[in-house]
ChimeraX commands (.cxc) that place a marker at each C-alpha (Angstrom):
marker #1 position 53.05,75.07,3.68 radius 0.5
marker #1 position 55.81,73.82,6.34 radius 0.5
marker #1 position 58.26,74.87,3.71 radius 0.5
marker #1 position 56.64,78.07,3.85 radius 0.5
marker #1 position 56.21,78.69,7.92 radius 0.5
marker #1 position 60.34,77.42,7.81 radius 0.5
marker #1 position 61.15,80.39,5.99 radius 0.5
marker #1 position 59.03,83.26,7.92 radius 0.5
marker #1 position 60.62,81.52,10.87 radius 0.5
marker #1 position 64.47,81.58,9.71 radius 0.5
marker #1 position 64.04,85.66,8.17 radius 0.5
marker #1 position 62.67,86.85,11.90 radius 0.5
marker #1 position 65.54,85.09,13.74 radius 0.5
marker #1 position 68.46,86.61,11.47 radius 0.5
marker #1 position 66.89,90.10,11.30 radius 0.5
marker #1 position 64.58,90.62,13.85 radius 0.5
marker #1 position 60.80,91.20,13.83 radius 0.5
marker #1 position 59.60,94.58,11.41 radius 0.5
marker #1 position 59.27,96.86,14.74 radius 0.5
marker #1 position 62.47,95.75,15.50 radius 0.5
marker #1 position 64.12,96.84,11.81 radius 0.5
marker #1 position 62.09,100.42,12.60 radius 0.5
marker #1 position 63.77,101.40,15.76 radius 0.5
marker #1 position 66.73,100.43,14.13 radius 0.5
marker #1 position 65.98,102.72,11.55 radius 0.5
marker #1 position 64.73,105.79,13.67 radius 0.5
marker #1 position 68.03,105.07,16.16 radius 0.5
marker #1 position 69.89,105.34,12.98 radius 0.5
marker #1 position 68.42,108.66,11.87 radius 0.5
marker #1 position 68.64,109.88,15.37 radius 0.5
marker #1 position 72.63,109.77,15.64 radius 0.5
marker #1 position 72.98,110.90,12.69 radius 0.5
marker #1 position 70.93,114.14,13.14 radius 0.5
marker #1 position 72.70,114.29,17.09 radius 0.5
marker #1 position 76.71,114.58,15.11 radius 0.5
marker #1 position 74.80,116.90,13.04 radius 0.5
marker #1 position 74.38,119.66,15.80 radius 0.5
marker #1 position 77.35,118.78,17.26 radius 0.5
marker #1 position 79.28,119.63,13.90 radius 0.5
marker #1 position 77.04,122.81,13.49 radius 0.5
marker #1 position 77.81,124.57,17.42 radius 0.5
marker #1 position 81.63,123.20,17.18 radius 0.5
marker #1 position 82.99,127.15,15.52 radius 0.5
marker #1 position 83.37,129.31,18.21 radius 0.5
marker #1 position 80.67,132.47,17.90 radius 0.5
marker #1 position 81.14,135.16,15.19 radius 0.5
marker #1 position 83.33,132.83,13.35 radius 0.5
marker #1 position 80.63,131.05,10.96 radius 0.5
marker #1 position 81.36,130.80,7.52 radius 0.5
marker #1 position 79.68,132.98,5.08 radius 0.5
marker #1 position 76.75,131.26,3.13 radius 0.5
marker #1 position 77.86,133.07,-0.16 radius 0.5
marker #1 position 81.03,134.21,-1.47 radius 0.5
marker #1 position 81.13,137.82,-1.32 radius 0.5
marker #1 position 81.03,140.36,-4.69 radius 0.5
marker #1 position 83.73,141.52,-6.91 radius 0.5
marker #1 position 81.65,145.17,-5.63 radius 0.5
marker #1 position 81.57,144.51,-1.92 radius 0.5
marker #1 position 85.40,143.24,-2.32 radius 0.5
marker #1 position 86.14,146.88,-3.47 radius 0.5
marker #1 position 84.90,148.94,-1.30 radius 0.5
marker #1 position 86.22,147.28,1.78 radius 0.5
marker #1 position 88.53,149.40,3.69 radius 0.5
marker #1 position 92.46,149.26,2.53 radius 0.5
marker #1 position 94.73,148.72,5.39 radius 0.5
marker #1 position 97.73,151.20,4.96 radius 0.5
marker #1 position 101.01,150.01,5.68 radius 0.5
marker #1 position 103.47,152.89,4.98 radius 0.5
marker #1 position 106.22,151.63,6.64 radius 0.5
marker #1 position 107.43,147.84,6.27 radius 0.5
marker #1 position 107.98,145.59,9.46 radius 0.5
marker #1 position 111.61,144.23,9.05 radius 0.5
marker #1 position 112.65,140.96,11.29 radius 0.5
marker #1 position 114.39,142.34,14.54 radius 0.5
marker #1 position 118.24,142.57,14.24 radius 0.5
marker #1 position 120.17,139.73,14.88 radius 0.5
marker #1 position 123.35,141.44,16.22 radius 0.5
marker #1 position 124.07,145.02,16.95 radius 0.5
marker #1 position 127.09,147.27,15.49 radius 0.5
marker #1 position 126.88,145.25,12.18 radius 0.5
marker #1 position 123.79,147.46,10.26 radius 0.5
marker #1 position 125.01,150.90,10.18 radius 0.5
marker #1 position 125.46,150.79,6.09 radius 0.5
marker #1 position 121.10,151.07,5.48 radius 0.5
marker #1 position 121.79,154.37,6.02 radius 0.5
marker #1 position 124.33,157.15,7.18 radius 0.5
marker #1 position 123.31,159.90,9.50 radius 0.5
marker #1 position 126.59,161.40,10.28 radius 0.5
marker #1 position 125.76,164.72,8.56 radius 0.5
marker #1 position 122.86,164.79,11.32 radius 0.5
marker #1 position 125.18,163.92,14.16 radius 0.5
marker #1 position 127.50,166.65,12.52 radius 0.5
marker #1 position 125.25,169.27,12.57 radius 0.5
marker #1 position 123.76,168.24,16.37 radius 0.5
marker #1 position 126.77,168.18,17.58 radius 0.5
marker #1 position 127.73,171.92,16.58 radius 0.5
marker #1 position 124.36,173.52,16.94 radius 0.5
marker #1 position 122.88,171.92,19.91 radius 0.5
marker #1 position 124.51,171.61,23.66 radius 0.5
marker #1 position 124.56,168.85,25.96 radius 0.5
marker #1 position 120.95,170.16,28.05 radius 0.5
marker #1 position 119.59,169.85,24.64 radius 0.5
marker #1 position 118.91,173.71,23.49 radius 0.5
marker #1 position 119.60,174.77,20.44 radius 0.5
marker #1 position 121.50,177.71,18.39 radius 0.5
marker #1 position 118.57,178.17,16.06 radius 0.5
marker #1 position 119.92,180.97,14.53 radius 0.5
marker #1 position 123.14,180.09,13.62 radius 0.5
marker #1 position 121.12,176.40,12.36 radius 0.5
marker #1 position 119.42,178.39,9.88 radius 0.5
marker #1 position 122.86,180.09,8.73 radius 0.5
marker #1 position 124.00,176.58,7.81 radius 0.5
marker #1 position 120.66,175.13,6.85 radius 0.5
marker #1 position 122.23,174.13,3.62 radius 0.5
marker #1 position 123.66,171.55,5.38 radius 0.5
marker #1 position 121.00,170.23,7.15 radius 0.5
marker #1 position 118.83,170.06,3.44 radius 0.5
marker #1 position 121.30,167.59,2.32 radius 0.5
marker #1 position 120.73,165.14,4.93 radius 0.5
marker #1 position 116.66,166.00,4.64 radius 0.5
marker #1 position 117.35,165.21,0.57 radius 0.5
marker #1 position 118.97,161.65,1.67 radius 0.5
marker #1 position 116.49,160.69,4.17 radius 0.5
marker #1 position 113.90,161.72,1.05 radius 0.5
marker #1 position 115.61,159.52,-1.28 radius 0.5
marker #1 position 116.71,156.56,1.15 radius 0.5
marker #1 position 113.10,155.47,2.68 radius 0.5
marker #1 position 113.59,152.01,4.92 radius 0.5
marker #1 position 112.32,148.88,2.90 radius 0.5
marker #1 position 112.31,145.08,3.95 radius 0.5
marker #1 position 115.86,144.23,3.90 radius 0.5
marker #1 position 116.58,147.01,7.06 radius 0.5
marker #1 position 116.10,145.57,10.71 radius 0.5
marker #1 position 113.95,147.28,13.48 radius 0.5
marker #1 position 116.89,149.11,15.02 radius 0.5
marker #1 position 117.40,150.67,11.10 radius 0.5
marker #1 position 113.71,151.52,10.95 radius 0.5
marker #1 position 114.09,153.23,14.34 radius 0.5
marker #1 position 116.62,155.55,14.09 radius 0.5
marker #1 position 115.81,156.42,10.55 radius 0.5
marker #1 position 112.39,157.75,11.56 radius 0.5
marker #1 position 113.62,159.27,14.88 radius 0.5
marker #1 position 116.29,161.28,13.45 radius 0.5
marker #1 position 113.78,162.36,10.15 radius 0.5
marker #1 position 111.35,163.43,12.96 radius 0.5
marker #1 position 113.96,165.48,14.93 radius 0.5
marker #1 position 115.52,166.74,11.56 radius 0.5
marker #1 position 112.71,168.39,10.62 radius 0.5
marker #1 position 111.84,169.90,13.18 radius 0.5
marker #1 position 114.44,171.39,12.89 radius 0.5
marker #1 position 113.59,172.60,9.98 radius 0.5
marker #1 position 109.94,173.80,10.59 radius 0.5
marker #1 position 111.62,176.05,13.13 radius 0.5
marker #1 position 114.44,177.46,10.77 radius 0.5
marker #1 position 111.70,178.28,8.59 radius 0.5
marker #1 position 109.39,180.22,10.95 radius 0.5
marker #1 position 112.83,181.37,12.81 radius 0.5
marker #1 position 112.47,184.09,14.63 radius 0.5
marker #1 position 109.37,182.12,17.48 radius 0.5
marker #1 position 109.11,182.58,20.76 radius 0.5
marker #1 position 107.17,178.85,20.48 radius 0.5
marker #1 position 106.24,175.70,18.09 radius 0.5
marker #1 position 102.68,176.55,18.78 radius 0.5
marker #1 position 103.28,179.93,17.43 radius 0.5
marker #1 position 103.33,178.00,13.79 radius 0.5
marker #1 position 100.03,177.20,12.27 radius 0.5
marker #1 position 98.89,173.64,12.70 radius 0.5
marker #1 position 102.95,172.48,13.12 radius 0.5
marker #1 position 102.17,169.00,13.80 radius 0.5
marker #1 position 99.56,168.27,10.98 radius 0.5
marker #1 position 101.20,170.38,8.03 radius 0.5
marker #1 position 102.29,168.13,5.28 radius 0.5
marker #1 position 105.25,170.34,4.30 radius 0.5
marker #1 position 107.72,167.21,3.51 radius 0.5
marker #1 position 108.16,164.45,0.98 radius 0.5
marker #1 position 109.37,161.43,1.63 radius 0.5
marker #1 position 110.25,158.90,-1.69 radius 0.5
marker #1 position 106.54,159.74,-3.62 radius 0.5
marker #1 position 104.45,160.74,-0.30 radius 0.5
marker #1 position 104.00,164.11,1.54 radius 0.5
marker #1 position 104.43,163.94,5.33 radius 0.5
marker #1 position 103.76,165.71,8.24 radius 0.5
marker #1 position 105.31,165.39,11.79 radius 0.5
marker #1 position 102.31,164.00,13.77 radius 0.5
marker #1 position 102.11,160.76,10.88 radius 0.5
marker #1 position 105.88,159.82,11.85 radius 0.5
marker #1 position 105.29,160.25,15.13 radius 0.5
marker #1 position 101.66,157.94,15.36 radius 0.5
marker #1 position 101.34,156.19,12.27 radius 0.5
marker #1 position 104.98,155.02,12.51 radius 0.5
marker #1 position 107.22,155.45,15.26 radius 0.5
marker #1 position 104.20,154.69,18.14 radius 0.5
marker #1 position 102.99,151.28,16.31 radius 0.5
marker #1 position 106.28,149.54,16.74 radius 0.5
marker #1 position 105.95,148.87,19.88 radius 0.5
marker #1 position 109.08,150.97,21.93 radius 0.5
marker #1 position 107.34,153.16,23.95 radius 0.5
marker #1 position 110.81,154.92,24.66 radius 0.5
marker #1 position 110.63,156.93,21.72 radius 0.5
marker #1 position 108.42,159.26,23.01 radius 0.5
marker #1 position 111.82,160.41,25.06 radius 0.5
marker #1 position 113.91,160.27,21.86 radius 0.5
marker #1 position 111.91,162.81,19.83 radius 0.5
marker #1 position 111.40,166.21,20.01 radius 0.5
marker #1 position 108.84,168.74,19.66 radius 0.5
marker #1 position 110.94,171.89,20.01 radius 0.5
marker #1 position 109.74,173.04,23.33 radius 0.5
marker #1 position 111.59,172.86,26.88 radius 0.5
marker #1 position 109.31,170.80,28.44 radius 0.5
marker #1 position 109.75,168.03,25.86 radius 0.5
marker #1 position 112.58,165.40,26.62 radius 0.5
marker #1 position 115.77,167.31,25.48 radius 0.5
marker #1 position 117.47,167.03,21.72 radius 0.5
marker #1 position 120.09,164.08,21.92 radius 0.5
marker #1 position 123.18,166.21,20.50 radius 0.5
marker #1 position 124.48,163.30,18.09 radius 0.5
marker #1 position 121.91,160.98,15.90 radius 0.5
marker #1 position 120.56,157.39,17.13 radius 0.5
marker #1 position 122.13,154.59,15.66 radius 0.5
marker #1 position 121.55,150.90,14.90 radius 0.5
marker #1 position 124.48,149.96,16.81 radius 0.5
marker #1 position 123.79,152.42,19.65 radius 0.5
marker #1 position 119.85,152.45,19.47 radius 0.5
marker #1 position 119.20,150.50,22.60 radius 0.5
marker #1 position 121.56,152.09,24.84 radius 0.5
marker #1 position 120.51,155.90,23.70 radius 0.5
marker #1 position 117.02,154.72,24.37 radius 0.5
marker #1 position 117.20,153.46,27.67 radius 0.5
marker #1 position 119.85,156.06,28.71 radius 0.5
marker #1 position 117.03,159.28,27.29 radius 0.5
marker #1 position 114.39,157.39,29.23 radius 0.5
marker #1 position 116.44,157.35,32.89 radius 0.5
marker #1 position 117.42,161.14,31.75 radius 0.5
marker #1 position 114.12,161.99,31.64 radius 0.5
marker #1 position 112.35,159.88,34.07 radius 0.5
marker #1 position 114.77,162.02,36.46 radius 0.5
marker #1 position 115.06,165.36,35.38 radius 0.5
marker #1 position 113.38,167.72,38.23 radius 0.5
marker #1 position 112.69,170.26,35.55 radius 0.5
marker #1 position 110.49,167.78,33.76 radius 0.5
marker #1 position 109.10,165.14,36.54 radius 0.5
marker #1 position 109.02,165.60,40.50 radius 0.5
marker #1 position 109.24,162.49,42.19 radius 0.5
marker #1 position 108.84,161.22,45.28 radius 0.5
marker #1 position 107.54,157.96,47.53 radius 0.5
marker #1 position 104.52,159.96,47.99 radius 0.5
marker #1 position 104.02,162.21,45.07 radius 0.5
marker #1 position 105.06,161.59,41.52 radius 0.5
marker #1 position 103.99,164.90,39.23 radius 0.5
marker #1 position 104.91,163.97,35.94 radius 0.5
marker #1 position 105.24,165.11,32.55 radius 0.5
marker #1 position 101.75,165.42,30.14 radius 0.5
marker #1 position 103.61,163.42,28.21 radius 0.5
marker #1 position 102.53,159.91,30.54 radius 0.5
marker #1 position 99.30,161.25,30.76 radius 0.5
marker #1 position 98.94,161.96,26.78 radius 0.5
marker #1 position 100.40,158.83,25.87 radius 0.5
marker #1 position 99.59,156.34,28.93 radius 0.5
marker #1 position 98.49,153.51,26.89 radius 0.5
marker #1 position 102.10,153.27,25.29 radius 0.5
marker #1 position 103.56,152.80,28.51 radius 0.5
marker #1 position 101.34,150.76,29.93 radius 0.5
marker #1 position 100.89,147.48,28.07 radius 0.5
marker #1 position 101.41,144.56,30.28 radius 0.5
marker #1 position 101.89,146.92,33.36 radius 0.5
marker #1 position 100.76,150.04,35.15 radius 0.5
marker #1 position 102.27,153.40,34.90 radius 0.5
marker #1 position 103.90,153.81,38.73 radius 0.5
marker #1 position 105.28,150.47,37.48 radius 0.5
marker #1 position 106.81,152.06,34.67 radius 0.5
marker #1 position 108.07,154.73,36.04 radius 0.5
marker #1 position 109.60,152.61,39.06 radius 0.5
marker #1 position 112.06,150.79,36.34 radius 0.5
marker #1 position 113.70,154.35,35.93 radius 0.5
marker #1 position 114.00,155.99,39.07 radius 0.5
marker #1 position 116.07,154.71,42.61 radius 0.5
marker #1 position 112.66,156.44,43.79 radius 0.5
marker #1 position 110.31,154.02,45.86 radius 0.5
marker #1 position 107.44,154.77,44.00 radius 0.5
marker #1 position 104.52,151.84,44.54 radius 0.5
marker #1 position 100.66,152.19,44.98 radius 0.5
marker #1 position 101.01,154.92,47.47 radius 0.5
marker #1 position 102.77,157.31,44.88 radius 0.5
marker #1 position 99.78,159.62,44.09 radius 0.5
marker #1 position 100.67,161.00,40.62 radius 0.5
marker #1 position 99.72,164.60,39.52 radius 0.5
marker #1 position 100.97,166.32,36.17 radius 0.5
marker #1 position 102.79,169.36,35.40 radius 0.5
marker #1 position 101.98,172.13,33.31 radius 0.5
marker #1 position 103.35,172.21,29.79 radius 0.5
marker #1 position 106.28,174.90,28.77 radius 0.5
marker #1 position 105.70,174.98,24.95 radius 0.5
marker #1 position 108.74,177.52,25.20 radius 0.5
marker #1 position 111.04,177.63,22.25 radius 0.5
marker #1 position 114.52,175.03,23.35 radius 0.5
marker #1 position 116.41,178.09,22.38 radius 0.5
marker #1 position 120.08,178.23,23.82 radius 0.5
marker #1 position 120.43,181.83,25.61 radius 0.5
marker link #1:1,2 radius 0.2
marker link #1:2,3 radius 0.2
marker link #1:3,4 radius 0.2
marker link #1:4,5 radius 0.2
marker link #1:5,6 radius 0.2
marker link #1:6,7 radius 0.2
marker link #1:7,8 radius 0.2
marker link #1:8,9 radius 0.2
marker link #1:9,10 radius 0.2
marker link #1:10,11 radius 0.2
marker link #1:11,12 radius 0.2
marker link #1:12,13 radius 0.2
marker link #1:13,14 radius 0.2
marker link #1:14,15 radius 0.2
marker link #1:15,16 radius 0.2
marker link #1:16,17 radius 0.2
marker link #1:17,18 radius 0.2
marker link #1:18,19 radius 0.2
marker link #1:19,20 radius 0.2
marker link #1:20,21 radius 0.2
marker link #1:21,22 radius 0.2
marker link #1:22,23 radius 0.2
marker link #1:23,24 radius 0.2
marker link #1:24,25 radius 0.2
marker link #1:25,26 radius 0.2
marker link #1:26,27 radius 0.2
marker link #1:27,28 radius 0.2
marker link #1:28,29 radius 0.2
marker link #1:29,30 radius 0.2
marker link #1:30,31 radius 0.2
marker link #1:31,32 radius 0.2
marker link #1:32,33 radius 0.2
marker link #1:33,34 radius 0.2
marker link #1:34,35 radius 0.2
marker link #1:35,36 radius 0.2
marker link #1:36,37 radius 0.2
marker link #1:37,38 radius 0.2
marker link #1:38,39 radius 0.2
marker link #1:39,40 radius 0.2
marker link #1:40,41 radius 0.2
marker link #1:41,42 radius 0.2
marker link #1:42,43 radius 0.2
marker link #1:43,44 radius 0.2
marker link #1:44,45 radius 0.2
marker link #1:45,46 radius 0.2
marker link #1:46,47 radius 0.2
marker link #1:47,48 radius 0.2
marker link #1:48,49 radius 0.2
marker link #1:49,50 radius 0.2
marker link #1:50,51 radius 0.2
marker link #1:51,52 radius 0.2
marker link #1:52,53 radius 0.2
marker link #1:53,54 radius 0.2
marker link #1:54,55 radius 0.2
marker link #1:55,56 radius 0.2
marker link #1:56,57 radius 0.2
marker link #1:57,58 radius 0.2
marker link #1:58,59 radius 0.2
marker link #1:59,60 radius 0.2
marker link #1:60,61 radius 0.2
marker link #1:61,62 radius 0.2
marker link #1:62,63 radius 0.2
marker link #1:63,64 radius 0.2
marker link #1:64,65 radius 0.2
marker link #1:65,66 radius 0.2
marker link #1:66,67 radius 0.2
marker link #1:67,68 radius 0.2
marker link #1:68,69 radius 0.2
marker link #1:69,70 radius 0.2
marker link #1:70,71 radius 0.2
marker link #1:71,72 radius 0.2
marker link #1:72,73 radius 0.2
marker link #1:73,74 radius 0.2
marker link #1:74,75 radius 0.2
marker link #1:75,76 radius 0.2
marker link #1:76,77 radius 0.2
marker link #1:77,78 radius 0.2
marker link #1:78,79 radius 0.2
marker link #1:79,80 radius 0.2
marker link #1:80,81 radius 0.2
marker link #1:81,82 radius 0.2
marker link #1:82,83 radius 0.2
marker link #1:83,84 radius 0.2
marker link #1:84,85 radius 0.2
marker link #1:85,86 radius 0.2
marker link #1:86,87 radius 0.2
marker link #1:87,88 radius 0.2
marker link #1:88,89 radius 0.2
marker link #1:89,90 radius 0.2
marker link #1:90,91 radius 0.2
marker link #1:91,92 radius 0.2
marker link #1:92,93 radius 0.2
marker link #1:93,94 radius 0.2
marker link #1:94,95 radius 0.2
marker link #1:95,96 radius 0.2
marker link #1:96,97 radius 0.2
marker link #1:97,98 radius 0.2
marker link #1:98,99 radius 0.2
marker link #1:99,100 radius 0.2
marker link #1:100,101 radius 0.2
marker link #1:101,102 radius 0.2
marker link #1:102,103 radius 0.2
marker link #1:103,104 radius 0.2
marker link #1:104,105 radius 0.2
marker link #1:105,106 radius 0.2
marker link #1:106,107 radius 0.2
marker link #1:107,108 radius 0.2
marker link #1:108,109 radius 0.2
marker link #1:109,110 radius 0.2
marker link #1:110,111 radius 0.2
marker link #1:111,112 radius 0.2
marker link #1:112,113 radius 0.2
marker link #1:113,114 radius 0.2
marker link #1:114,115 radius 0.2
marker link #1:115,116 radius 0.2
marker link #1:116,117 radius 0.2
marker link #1:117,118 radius 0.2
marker link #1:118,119 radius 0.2
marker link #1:119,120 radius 0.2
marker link #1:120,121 radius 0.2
marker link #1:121,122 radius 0.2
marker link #1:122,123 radius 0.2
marker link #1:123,124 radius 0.2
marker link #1:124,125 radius 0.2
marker link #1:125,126 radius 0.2
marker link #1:126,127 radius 0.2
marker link #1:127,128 radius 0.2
marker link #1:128,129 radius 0.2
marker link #1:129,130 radius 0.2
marker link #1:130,131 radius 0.2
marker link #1:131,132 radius 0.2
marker link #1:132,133 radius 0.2
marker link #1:133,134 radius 0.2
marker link #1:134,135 radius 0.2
marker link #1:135,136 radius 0.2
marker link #1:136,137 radius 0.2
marker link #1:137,138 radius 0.2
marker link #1:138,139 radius 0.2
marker link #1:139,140 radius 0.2
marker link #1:140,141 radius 0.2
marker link #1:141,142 radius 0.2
marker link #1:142,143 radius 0.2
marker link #1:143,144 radius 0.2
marker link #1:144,145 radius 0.2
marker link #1:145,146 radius 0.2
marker link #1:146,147 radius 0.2
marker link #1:147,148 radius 0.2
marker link #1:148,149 radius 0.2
marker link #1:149,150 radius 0.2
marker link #1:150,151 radius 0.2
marker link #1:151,152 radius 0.2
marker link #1:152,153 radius 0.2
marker link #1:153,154 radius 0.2
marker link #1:154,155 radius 0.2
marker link #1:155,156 radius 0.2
marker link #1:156,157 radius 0.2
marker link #1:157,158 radius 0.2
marker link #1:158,159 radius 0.2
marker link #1:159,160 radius 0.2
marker link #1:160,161 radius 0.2
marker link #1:161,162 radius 0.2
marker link #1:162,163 radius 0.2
marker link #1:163,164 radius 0.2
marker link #1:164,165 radius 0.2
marker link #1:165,166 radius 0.2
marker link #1:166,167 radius 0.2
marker link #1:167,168 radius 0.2
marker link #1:168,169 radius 0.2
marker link #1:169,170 radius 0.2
marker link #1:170,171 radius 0.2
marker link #1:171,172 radius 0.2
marker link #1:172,173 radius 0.2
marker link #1:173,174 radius 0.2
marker link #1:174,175 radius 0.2
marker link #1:175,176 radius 0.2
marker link #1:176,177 radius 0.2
marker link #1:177,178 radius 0.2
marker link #1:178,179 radius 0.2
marker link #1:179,180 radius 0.2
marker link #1:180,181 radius 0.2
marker link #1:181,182 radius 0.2
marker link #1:182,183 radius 0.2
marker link #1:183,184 radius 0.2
marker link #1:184,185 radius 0.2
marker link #1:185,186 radius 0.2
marker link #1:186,187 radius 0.2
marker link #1:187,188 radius 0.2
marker link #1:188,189 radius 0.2
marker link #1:189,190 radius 0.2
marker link #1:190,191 radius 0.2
marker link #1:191,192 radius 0.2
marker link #1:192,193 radius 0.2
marker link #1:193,194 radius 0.2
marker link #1:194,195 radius 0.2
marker link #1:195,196 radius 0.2
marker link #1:196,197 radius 0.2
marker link #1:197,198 radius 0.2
marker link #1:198,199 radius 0.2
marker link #1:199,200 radius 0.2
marker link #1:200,201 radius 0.2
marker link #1:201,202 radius 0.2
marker link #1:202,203 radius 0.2
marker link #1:203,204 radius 0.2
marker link #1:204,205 radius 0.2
marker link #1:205,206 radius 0.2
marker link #1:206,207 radius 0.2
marker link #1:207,208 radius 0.2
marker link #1:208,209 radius 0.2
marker link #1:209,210 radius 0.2
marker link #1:210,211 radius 0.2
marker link #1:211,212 radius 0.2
marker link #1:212,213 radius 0.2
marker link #1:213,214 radius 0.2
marker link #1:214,215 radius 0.2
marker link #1:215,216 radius 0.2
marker link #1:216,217 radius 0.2
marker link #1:217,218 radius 0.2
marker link #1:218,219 radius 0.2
marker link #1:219,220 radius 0.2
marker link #1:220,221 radius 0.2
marker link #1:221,222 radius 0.2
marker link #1:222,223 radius 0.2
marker link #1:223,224 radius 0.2
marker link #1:224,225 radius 0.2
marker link #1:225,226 radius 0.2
marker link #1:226,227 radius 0.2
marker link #1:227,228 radius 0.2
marker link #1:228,229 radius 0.2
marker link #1:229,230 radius 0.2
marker link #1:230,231 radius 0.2
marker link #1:231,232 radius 0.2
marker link #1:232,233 radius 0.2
marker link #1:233,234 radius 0.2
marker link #1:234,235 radius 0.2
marker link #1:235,236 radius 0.2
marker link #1:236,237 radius 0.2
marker link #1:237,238 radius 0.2
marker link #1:238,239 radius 0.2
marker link #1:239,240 radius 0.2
marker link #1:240,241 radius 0.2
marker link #1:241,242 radius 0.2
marker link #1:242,243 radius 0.2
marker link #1:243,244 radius 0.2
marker link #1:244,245 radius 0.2
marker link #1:245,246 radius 0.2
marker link #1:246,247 radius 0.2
marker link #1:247,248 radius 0.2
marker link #1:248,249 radius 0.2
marker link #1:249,250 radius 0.2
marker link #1:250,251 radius 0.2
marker link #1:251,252 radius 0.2
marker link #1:252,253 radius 0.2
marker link #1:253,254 radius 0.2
marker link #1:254,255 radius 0.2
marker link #1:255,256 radius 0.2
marker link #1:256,257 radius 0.2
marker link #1:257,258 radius 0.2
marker link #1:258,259 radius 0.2
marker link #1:259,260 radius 0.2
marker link #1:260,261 radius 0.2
marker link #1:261,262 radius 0.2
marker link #1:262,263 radius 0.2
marker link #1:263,264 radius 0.2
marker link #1:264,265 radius 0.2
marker link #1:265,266 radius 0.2
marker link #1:266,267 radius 0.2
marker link #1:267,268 radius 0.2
marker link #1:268,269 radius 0.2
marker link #1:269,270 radius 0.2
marker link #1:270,271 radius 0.2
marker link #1:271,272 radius 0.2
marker link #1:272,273 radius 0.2
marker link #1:273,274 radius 0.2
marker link #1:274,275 radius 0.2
marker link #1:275,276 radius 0.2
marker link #1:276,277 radius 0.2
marker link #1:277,278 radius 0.2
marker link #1:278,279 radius 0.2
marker link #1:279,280 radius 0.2
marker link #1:280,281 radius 0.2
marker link #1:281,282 radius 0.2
marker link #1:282,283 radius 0.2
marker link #1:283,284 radius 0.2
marker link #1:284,285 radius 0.2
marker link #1:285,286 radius 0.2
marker link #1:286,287 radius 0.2
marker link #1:287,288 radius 0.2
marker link #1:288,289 radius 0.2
marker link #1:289,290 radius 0.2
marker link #1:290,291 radius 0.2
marker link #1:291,292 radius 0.2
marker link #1:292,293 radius 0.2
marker link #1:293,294 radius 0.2
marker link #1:294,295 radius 0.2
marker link #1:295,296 radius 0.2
marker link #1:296,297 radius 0.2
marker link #1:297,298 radius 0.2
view
């Protein structure tokens, strides 16, 4: 019996009595079940994990993402990636048929549009892949934007305006590689979503009001510097924007496309890297009417 009443003794000292084993049960069970919720409210929201992997069906009729134009690493240096492509024939052809204000001979364009169809046929058969840096990428779809242009014009030529053309913008009437085109995909599903807001005075839409036709064809090796230089040309030509400290009327074109130009900043701040001007928060801005008149050189 002592041997007995040892024994109960000797267990309750080295583990503790049987409520004493419970709480240290329940306390167990407890932490365990407080990491639990922790490890369950530790994704930020909307980023749970689906409970089942999703069908072969629901896979396929998910929206594709189209990427028609690859996104080659920025240049390293400049003057060393002219060879992706040659657009002298375009700087040719500018230089003889349009004049320094930007208008152009279209009559005597269409007289030599062989000439210009070559350069269209190259452009068709030379689209920009991975190995060409941003500044290739650039002028390759600035110049194909100007070029035809061009073109749509020659073809319609005699117009008193762009506008006169049916639907000029959204008419797939080239072909690019295996793809059709039309001028308003270049201009927003390409040129506008790589980020240089600047092109918007590099091309041209044919009309006077529009920043004028560079007479010789961007570059690699020159891209930045024609760039900046269209953008101070424009920012400051009277016949295009008017302004003042007070008053800045400006072109539709920073009220059509005022997101573009201002990411990061606001538009008078945009504008007031261009001008001598001091524009600031007091600069009330205004916009000008539109001249959809043809760029013709009288």
């Amino acid at each position: 019996m002592r041997i007995v009443l040892l024994l109960t003794l000797f267990f309750i000292v080295s583990c503790g009595s049987p409520k004493t084993l419970v709480a240290q049960e329940t306390e167990v069970m407890e932490n365990a079940s407080s990491q639990s919720d922790v490890m369950e409210t530790d994704a930020p929201p909307g980023e749970d994990l689906p409970n089942e992997t999703p069908s072969l069906d629901s896979i396929s009729k998910a929206p594709i993402q189209e990427t028609n134009i690859p996104k080659p690493e920025p240049a390293k240096t400049t003057g060393v990636v002219e060879a992706a492509f040659d657009h002298s024939a375009w700087n040719e052809l500018l230089k003889t048929y349009v004049n320094v204000n930007g208008d152009v001979d279209y009559g005597s364009f269409k007289a030599d549009r062989a000439k210009l169809q070559v350069y269209l046929d190259a452009l068709a058969a030379n689209l920009p892949d991975e190995s060409w840096t941003r500044e290739q990428v650039l002028a390759y779809w600035i110049n194909a934007y100007n070029a035809f242009t061009i073109k749509l014009i020659i073809d319609n030529y005699p117009i008193k305006s762009i506008k006169d053309i049916k639907d000029p913008w959204g008419t797939r009437f080239f072909k690019l590689g295996d793809k059709w085109y039309n001028l308003g995909e270049i201009e927003h599903k390409i040129l506008r979503k790589m980020d240089e807001p600047r092109i918007h005075f590099a091309i041209n839409c044919a009309s006077y009001s529009c920043p004028r036709l560079l007479n010789e064809a961007y570059t690699p090796s020159r891209l930045e510097a024609q760039l900046q230089a269209m953008t101070i040309d424009f920012v400051n030509d009277t016949k295009r924007n008017r302004i003042s400290t007070s008053s800045a009327q400006l072109s539709n074109i920073f009220k059509w496309y005022k997101k573009d130009f201002t990411t990061g900043t606001s538009l008078i701040d945009y504008i007031k890297a261009y001008t001598n001007i001091a524009v600031g928060k007091q600069t009330k801005i205004t916009y000008l009417k539109y001249d959809w008149s043809l760029n013709e050189a009288k």
